[in-house]
N, C-alpha and C positions, 0 to 999 in steps of 0.2 A: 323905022324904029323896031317891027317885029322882028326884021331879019336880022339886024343886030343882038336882038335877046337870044331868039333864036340858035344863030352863029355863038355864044356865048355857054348858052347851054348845052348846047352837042359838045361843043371844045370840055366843057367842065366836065361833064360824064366821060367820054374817052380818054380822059386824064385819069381816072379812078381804077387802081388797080384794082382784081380780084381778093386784094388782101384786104384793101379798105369797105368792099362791098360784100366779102362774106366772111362771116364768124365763124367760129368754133363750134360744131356743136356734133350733139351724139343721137343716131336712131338706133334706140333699141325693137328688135324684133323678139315677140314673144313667142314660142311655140311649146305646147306637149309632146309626153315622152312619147307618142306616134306621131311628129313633126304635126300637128293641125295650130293652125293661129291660135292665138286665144284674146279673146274681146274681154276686157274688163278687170285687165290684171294691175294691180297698184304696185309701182317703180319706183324704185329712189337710188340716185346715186351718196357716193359717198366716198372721202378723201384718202381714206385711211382703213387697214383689215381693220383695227380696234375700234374707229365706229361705225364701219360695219359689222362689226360683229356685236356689239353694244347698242347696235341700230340708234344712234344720236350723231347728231351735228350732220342731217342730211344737208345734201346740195341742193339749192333750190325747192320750188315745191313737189309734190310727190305728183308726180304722172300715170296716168289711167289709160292704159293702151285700146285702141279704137280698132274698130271692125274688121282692119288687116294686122291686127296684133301689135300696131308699134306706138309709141311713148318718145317724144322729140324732149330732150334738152335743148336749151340755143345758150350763146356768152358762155361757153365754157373756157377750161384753159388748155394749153396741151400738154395733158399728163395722165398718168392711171388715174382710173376711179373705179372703187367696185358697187356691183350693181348689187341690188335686191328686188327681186320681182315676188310677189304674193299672190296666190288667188285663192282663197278659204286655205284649205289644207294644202294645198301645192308650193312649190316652193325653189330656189335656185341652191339651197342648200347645198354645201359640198360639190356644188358644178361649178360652170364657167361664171365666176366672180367676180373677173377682174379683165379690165378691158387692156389693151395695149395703152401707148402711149400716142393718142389723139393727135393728128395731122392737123397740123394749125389753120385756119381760114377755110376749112373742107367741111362736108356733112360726113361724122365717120359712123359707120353702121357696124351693130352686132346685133347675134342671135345668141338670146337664153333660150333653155328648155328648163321649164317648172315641171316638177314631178309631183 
């Protein structure tokens, strides 16, 4: 009877492609204007320059990048999104804003620099 579950279950996971067992999503890397990580910067994506730059109708909840500087999205889709990263007075202002267009079912990574 085990070996039958078993044989059932191995069959069903090697049936699962890459596309059905990994999502969409984005690591953002934070770093300052001398390349150092930065722990503790508040992230949020967004669909469009106009709410990003209006800062409304983020995507998802806002992310708080961790000890190696980075902030995971997951379930995204594949398209641009521009980023906004914060740390007090630092900022992504007038840099790199805008991501490419997200590699479907991949972890796709970028680096801001807040100034």
């Amino acid at each position: 009877m085990y070996q039958v579950l078993f044989a059932f279950v191995f069959t069903f996971l090697f049936t699962l492609s890459d596309e059905q067992l990994l999502k969409t999503s984005l690591q953002v890397t934070v770093r300052n204007e001398l390349g150092n990580l930065q722990e503790g910067v508040d992230v949020q994506l967004y669909e469009s320059a106009e709410d990003y730059n209006n800062n409304e109708n983020a995507i998802g909840e806002k992310q708080i990048t961790d000890s190696k500087g980075r902030a995971n999205f997951k379930n995204l889709e594949s398209k641009v999104y521009f980023v906004n990263a914060e740390k007090g007075e630092a900022n992504n202002f007038g840099g790199a804003e805008k991501t490419e267009t997200l590699a479907a079912n991949k972890v796709n990574k970028v680096t801001i620099i807040i100034e």
